[in-house]
C-alpha positions in Angstrom: 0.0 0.0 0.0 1.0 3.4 -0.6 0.9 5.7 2.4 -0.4 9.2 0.9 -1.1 10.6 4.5 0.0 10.3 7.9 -1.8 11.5 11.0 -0.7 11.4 14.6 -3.1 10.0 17.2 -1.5 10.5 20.4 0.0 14.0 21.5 2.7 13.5 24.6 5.4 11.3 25.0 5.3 7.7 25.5 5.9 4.0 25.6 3.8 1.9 23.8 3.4 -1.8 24.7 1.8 -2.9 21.6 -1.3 -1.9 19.5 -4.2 -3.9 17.2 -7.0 -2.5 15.1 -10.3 -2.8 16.5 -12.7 -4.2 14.4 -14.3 -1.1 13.5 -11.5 -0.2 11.3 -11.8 3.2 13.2 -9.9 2.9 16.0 -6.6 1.9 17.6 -6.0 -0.4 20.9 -3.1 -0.2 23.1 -0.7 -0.5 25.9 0.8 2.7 27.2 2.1 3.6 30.5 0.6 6.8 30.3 -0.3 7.1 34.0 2.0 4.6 35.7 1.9 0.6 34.9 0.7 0.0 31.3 -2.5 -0.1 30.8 -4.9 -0.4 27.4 -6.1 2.8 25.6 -8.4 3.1 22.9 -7.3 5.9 20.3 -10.0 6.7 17.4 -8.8 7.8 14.0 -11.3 10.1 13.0 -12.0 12.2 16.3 -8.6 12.0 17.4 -9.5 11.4 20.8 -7.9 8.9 23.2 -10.1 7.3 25.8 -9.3 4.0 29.0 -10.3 1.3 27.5 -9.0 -1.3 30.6 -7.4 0.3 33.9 -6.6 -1.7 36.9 -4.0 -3.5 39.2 -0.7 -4.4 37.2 0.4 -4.4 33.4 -1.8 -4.7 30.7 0.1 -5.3 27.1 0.4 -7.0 23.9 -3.6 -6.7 22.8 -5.0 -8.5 20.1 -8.8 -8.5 19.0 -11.3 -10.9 17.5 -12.0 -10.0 14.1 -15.8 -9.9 15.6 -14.6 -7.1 18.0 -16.0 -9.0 20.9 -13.0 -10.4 22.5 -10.0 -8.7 23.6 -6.9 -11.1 25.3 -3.9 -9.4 26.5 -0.9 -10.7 28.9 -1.3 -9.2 32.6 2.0 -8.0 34.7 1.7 -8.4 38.1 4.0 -10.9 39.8 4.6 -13.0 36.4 2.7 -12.5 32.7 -0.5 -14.4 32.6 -2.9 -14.5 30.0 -6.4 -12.3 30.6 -9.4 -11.6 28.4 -12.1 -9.2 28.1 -15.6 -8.9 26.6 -15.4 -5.4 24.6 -18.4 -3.4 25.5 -20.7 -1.1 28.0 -18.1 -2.5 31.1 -14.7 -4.1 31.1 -13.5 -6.2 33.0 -10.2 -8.4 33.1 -10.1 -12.3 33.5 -7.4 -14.2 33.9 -6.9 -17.1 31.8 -3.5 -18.6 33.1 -2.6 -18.3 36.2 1.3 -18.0 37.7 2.9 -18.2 33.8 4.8 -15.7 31.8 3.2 -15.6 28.4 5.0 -13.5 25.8 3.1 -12.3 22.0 -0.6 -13.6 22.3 -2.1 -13.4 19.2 -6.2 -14.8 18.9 -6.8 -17.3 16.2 -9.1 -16.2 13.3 -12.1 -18.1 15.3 -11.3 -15.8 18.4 -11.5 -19.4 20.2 -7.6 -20.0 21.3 -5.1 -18.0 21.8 -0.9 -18.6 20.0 1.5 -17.3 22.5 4.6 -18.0 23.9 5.4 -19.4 27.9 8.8 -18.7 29.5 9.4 -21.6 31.2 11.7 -20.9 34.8 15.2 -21.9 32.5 14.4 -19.0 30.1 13.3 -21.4 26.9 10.5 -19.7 24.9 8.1 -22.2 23.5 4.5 -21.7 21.3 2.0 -22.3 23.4 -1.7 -23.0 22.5 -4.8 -21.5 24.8 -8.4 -22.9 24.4 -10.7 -20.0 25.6 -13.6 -22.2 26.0 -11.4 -24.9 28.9 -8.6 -22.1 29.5 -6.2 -25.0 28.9 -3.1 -24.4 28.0 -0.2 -26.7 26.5 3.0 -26.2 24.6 2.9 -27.3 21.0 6.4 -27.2 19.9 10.0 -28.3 21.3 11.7 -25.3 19.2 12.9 -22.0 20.5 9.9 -20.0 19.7 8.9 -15.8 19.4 6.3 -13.4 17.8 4.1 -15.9 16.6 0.9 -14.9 13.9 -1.8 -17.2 13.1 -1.7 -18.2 8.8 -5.1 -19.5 9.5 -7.3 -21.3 12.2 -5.2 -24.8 12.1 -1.6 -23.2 11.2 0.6 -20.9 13.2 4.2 -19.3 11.9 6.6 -18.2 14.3 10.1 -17.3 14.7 13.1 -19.4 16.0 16.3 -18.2 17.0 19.1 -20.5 16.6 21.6 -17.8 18.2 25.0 -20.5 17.8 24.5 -19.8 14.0 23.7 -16.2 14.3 20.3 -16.9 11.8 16.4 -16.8 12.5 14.2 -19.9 11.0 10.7 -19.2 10.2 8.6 -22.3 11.0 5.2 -23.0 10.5 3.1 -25.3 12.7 -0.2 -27.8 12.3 -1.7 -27.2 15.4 -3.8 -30.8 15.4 -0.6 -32.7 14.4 1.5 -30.8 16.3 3.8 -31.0 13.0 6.3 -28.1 12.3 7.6 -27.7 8.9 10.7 -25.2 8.1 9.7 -22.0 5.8 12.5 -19.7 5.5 15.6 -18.5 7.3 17.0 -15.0 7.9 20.6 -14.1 9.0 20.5 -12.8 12.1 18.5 -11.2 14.7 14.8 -11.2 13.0 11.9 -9.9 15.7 8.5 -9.4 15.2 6.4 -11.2 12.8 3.4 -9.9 10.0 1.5 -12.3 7.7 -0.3 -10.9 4.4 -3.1 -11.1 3.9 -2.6 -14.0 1.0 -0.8 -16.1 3.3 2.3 -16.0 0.9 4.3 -13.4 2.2 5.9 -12.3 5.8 7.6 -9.4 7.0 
């Protein structure tokens, strides 16, 4: 796409802790710790107003959005970094999926019915881990070093893997009913964070 205008949405200083579209095309969720711990805004495009969205006890971050605009999951900083969700509405209010895990990236499926992610385990290996919404189970679905994963559809997931002894990133992609990873691509280096378009054939 060709950018013909640019328009700024937020007017002071800060930190942003990640961002998603809502799914009226109109507006902009995300983490900033505008007023102490990080916490989610909402930021609309064609009033250029910025209003709470979620405030509360701890660190909100890393929001991502059904494409109904129902559900919103996020992780939640207090003591580690669980998983929470909200319904988007009238009144919001923040429930924990996990409980005492450190979950990195959460991105819903297309289904808004489970959750990609990653869980730090206590030796500091990052693995993809799969949430069900409906039972709040969550397992991990791959042995491979794993960060910034993005759903390709409802039964794949892509992700990055470091593989820091060769100094190169491998991009893998994952069945998440076999449980099967197959190799995609490779970058040299350091890559970090992870887009899929909209055809499913390219990444950046």
């Amino acid at each position: 796409p060709v950018i013909s205008q640019s328009k700024q949405l937020t007017g002071e200083p800060e930190q942003v802790y990640g961002l998603t579209w809502a799914a009226d095309q109109n507006s902009i969720i995300f983490a900033s710790k505008r007023t102490g711990p990080a916490q989610l805004y909402q930021a609309s495009v064609s009033e250029n107003s910025v209003q709470p969205l979620l405030i509360g006890i701890g660190e909100y971050a890393a929001p991502s959005v059904s494409v109904d605009g129902k559900t919103l999951i996020f992780h939640y900083q207090r003591l580690l970094n669980d998983l929470a969700v909200t319904t988007l509405g009238e009144t919001c209010a923040a429930t924990n999926i996990t409980f005492d895990q450190f979950h990195l990236w959460p991105r819903l499926s297309p289904s808004g019915q489970r959750v990609a992610s990653v869980l730090r385990h206590l030796d500091h290996t990052e693995r993809l881990c799969l949430t069900d919404l409906n039972t709040k189970a969550s397992s991990v679905i791959s042995d491979r070093m794993a960060r910034y994963p993005c759903w390709l559809n409802e039964q794949e997931i892509v992700f990055l893997s470091p593989d820091f002894s060769a100094h190169q990133t491998d991009l893998f992609g994952i069945d998440v009913a076999t449980r099967e990873a197959h190799w995609l691509s490779q970058f040299p280096g350091e890559a970090q964070w992870l887009a899929i378009h909209p055809d499913g054939k390219k990444v950046a």
